[in-house]
Jmol script that loads the backbone (N, CA, C; Angstrom):
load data "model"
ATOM      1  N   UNK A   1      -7.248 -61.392 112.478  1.00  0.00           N
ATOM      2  CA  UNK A   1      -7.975 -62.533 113.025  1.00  0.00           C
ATOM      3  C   UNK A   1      -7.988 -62.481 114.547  1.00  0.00           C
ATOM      4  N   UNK A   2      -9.055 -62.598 115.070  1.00  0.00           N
ATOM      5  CA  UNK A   2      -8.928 -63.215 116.596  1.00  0.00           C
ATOM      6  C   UNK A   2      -8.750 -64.199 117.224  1.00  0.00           C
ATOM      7  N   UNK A   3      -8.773 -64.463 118.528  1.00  0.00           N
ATOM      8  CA  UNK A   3      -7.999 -64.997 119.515  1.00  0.00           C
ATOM      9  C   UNK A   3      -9.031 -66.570 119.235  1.00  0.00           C
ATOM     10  N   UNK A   4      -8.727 -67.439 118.538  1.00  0.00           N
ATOM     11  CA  UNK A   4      -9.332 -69.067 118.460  1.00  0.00           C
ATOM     12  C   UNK A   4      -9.662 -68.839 116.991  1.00  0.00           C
ATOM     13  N   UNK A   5      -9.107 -68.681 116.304  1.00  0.00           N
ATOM     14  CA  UNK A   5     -10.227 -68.128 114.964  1.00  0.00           C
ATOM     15  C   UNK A   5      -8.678 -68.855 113.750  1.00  0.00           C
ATOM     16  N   UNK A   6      -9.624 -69.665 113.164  1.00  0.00           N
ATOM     17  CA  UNK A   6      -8.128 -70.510 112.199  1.00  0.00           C
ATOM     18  C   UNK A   6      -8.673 -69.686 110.819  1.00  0.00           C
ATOM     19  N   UNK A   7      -7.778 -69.997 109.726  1.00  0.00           N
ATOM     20  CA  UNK A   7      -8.196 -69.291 108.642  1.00  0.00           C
ATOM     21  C   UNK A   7      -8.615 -69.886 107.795  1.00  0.00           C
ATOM     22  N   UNK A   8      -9.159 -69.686 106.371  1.00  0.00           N
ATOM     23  CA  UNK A   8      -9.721 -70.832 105.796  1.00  0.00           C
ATOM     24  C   UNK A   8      -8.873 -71.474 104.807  1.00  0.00           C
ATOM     25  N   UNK A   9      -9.471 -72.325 104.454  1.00  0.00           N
ATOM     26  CA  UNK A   9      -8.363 -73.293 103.449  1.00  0.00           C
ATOM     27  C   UNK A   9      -8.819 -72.979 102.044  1.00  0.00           C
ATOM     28  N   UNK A  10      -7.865 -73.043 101.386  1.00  0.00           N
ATOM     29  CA  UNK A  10      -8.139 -72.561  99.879  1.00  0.00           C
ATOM     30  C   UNK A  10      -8.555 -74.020  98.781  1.00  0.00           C
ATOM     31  N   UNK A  11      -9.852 -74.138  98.297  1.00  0.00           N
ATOM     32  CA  UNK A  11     -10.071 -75.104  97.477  1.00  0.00           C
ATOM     33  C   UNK A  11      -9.406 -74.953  95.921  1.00  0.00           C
ATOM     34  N   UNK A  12      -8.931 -76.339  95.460  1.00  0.00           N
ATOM     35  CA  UNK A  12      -8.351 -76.159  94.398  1.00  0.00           C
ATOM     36  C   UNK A  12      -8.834 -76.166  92.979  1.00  0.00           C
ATOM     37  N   UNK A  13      -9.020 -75.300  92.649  1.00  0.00           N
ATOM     38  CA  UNK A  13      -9.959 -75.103  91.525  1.00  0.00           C
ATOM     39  C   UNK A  13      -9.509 -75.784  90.215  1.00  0.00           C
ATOM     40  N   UNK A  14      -8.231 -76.467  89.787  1.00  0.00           N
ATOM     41  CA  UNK A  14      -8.377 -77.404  89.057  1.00  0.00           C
ATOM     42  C   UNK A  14      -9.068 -78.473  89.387  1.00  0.00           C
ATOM     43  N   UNK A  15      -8.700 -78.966  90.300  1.00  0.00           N
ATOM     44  CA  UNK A  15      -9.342 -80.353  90.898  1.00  0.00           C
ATOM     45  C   UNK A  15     -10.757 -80.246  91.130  1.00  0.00           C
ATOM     46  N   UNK A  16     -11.832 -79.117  91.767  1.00  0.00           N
ATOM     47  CA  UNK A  16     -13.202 -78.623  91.669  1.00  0.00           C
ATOM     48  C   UNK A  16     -13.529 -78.788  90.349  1.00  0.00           C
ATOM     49  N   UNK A  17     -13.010 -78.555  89.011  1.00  0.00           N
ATOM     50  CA  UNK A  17     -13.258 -78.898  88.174  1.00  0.00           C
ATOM     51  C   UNK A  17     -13.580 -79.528  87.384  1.00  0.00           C
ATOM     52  N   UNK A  18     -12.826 -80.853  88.001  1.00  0.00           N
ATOM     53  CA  UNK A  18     -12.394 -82.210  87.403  1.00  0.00           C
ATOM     54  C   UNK A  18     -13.194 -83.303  88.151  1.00  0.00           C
ATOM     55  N   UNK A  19     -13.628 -83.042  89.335  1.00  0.00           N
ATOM     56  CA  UNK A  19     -14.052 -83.759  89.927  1.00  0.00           C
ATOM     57  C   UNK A  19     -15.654 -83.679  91.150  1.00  0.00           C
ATOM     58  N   UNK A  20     -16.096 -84.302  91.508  1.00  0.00           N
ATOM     59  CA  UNK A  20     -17.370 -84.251  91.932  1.00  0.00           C
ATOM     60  C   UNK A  20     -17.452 -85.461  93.334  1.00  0.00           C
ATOM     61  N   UNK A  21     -18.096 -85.321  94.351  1.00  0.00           N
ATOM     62  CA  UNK A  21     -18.376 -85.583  95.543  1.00  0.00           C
ATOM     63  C   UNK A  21     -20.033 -86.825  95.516  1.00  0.00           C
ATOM     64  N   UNK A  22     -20.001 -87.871  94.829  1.00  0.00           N
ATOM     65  CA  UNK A  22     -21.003 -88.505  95.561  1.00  0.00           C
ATOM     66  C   UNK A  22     -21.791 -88.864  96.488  1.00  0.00           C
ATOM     67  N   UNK A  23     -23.247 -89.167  96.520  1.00  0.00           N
ATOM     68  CA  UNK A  23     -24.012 -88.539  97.880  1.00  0.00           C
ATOM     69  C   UNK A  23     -22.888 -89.365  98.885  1.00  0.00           C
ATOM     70  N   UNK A  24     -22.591 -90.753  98.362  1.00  0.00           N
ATOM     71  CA  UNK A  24     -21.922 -91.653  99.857  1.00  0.00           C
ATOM     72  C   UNK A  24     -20.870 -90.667  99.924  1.00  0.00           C
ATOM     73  N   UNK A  25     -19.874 -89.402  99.241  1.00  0.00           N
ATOM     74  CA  UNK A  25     -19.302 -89.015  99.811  1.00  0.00           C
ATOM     75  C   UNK A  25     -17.567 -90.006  98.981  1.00  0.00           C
ATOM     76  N   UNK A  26     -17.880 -90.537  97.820  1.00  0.00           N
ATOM     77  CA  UNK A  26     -16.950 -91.176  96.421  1.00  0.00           C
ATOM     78  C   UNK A  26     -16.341 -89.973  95.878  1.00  0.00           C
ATOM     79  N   UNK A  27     -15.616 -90.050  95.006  1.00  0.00           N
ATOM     80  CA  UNK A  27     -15.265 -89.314  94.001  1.00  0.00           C
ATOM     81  C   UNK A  27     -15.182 -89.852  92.966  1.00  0.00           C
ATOM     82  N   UNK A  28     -15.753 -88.786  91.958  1.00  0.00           N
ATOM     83  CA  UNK A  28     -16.134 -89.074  90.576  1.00  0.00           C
ATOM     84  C   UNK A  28     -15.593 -88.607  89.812  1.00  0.00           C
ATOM     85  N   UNK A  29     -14.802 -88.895  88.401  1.00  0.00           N
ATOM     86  CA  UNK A  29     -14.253 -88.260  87.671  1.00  0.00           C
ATOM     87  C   UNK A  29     -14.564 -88.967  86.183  1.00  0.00           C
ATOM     88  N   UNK A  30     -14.117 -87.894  84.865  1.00  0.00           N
ATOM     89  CA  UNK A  30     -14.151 -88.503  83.614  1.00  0.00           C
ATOM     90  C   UNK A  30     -13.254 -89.150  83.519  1.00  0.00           C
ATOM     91  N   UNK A  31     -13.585 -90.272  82.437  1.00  0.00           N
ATOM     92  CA  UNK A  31     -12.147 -91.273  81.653  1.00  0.00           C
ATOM     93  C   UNK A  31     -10.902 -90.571  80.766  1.00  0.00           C
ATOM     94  N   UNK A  32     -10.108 -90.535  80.832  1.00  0.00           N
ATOM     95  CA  UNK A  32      -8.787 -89.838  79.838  1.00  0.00           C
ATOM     96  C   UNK A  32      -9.454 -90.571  78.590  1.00  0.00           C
ATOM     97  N   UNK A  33      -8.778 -90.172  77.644  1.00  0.00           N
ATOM     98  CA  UNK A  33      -8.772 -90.817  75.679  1.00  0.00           C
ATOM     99  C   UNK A  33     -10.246 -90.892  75.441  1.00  0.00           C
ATOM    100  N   UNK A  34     -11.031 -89.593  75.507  1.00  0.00           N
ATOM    101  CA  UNK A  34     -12.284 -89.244  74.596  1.00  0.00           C
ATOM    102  C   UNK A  34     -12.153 -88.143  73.833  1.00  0.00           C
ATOM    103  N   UNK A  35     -11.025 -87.355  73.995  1.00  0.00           N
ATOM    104  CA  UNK A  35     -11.083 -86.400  73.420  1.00  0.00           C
ATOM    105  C   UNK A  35     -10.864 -86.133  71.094  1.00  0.00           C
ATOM    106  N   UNK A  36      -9.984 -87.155  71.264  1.00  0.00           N
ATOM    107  CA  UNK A  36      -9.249 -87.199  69.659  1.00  0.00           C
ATOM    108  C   UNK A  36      -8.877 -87.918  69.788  1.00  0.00           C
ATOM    109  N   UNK A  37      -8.394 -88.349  68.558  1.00  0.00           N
ATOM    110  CA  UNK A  37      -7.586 -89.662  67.814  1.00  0.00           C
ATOM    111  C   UNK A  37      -8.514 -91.040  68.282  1.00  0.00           C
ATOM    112  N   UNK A  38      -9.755 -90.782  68.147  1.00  0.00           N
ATOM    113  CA  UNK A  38     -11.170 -92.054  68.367  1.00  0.00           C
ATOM    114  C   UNK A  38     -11.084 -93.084  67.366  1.00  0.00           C
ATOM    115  N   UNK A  39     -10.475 -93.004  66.293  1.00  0.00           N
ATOM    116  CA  UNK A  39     -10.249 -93.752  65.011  1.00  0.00           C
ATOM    117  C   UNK A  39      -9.744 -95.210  65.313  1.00  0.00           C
ATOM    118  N   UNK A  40      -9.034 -95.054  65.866  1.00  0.00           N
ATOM    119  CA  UNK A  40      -8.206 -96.217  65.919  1.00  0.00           C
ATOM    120  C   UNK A  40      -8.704 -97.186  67.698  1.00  0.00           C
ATOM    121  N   UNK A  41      -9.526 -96.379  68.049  1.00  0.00           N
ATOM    122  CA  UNK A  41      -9.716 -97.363  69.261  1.00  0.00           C
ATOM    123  C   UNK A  41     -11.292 -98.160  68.887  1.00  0.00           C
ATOM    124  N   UNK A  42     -11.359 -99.058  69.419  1.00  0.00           N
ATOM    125  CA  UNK A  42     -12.459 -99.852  69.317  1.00  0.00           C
ATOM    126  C   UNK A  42     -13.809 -99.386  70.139  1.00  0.00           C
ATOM    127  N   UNK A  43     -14.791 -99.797  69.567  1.00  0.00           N
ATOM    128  CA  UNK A  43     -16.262 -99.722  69.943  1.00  0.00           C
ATOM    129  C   UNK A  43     -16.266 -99.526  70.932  1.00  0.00           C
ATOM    130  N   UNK A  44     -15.899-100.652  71.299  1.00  0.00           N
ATOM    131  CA  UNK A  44     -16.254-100.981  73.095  1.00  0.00           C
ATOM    132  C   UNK A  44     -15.160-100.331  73.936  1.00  0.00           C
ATOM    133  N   UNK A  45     -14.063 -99.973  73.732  1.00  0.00           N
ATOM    134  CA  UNK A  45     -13.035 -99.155  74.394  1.00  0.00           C
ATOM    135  C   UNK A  45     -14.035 -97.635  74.626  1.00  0.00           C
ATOM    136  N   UNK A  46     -14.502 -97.279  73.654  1.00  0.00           N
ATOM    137  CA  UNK A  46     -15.021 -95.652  73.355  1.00  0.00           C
ATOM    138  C   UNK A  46     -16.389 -95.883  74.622  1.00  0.00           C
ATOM    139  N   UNK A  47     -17.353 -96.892  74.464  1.00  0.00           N
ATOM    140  CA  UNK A  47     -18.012 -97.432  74.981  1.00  0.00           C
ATOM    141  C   UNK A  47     -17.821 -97.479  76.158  1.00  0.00           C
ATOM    142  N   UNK A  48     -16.836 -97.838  76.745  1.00  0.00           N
ATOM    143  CA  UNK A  48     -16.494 -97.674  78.236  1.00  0.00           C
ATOM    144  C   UNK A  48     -15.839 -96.625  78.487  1.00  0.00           C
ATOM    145  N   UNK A  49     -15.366 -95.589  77.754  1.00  0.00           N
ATOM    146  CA  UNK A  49     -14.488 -94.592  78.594  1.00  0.00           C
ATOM    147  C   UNK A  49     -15.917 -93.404  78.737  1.00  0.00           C
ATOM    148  N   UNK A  50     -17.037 -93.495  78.161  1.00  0.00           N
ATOM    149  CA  UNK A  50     -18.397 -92.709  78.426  1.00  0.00           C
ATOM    150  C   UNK A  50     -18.419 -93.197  79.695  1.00  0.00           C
ATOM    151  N   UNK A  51     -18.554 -94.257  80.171  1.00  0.00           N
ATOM    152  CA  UNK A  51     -19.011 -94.116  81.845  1.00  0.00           C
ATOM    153  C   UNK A  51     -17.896 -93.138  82.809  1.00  0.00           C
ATOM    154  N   UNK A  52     -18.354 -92.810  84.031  1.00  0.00           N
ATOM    155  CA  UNK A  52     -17.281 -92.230  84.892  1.00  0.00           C
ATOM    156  C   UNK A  52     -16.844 -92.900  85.638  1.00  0.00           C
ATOM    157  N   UNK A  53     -15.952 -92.349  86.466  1.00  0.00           N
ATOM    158  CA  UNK A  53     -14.756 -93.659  86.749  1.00  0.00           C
ATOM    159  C   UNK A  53     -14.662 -92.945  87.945  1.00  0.00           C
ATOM    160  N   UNK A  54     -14.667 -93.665  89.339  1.00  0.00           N
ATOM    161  CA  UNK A  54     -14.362 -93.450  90.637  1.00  0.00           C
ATOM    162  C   UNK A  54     -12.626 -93.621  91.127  1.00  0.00           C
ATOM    163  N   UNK A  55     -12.505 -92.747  92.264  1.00  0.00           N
ATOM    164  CA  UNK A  55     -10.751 -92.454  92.616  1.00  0.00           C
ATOM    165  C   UNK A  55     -11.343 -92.812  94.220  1.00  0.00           C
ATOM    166  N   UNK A  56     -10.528 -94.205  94.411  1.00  0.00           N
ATOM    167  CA  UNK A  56     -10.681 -94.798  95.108  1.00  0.00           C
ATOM    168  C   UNK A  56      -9.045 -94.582  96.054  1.00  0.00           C
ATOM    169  N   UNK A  57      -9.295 -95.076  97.438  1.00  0.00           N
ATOM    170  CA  UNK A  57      -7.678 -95.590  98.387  1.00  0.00           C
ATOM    171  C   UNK A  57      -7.119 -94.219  98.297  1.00  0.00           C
ATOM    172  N   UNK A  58      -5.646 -94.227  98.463  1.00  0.00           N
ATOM    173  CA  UNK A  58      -4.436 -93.136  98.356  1.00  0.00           C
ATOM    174  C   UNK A  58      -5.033 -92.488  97.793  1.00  0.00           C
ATOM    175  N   UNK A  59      -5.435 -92.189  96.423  1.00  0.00           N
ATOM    176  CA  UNK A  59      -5.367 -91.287  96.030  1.00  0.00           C
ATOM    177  C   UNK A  59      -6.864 -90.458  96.045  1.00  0.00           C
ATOM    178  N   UNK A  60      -7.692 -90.750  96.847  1.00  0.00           N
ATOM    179  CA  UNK A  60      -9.171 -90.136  97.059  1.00  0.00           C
ATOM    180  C   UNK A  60      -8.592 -89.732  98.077  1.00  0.00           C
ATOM    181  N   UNK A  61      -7.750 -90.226  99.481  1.00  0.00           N
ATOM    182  CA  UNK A  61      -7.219 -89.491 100.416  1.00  0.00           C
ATOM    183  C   UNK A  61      -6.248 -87.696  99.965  1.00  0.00           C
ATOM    184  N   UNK A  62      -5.797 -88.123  98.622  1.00  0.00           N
ATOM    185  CA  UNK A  62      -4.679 -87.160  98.199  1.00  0.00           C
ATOM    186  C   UNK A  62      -5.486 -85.417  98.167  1.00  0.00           C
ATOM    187  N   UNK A  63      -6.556 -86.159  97.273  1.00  0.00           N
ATOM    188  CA  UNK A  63      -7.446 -85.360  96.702  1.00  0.00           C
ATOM    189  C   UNK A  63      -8.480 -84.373  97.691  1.00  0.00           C
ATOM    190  N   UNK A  64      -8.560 -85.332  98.388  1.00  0.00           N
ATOM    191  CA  UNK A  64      -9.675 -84.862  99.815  1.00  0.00           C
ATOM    192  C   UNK A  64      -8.858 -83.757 100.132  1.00  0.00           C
ATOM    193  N   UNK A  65      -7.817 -83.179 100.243  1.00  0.00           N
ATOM    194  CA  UNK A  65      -6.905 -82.625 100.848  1.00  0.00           C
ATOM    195  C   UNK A  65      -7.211 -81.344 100.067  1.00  0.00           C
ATOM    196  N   UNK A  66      -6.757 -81.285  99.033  1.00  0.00           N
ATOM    197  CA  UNK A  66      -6.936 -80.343  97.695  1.00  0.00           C
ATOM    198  C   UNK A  66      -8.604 -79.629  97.842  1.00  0.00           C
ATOM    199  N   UNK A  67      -9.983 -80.664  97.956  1.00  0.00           N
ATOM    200  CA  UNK A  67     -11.125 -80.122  97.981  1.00  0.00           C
ATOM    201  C   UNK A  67     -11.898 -80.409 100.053  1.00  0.00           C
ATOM    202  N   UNK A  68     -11.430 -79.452 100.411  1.00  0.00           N
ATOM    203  CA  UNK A  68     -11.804 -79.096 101.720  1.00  0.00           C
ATOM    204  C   UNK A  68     -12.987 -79.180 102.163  1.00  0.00           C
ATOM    205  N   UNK A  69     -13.845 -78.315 100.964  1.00  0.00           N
ATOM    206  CA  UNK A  69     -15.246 -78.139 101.692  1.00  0.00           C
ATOM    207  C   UNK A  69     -16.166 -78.558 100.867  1.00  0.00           C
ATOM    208  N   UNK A  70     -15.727 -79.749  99.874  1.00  0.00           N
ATOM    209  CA  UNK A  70     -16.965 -81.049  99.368  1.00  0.00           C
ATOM    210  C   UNK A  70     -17.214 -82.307  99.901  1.00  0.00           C
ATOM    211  N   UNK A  71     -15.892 -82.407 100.545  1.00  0.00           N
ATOM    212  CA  UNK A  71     -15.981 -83.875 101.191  1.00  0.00           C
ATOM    213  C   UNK A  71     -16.625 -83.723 102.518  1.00  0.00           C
ATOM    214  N   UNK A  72     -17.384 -85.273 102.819  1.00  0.00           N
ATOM    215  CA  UNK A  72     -18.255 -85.242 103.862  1.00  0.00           C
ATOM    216  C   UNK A  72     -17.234 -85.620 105.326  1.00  0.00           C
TER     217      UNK A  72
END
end "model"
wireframe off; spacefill off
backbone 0.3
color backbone group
C-alpha cells in the first residue's frame, strides 16, 4: 500500500444476507417463526410475521458497522 492509502473494510456476508438498505437508508429484515411448527400459531400471528420488520436505534448502529458499503 502507499503513502495515504487505508485498506478496505471487509463486508459481512452473513448480515449482507439477512438484510437490505432502504432508499431513506432503514434497514430491513425478515420476521423469525415462519419457517415450521405454523400449526399452532394463529392466523393473524402468521399474517404479520409476512411483513418485514425494520432494525431501528443501537442496533441499526451495530449493524452499520458489519455492512460498510450499503449504508448511506
Amino acid at each position: 500500500m502507499g503513502i495515504g492509502k487505508k485498506g478496505k473494510l471487509k463486508t459481512n456476508k452473513g448480515a449482507a444476507k439477512r438484510l437490505r438498505f432502504t432508499k431513506s437508508g432503514r434497514l430491513k429484515k425478515r420476521n423469525a417463526g415462519r419457517q415450521h411448527i405454523l400449526g399452532k400459531k394463529s392466523r393473524k400471528r402468521k399474517r404479520h410475521l409476512r411483513k418485514d420488520g425494520y432494525i431501528t436505534g443501537t442496533d441499526a448502529k451495530r449493524i452499520r458497522r458489519l455492512l460498510p458499503y450499503g449504508s448511506h
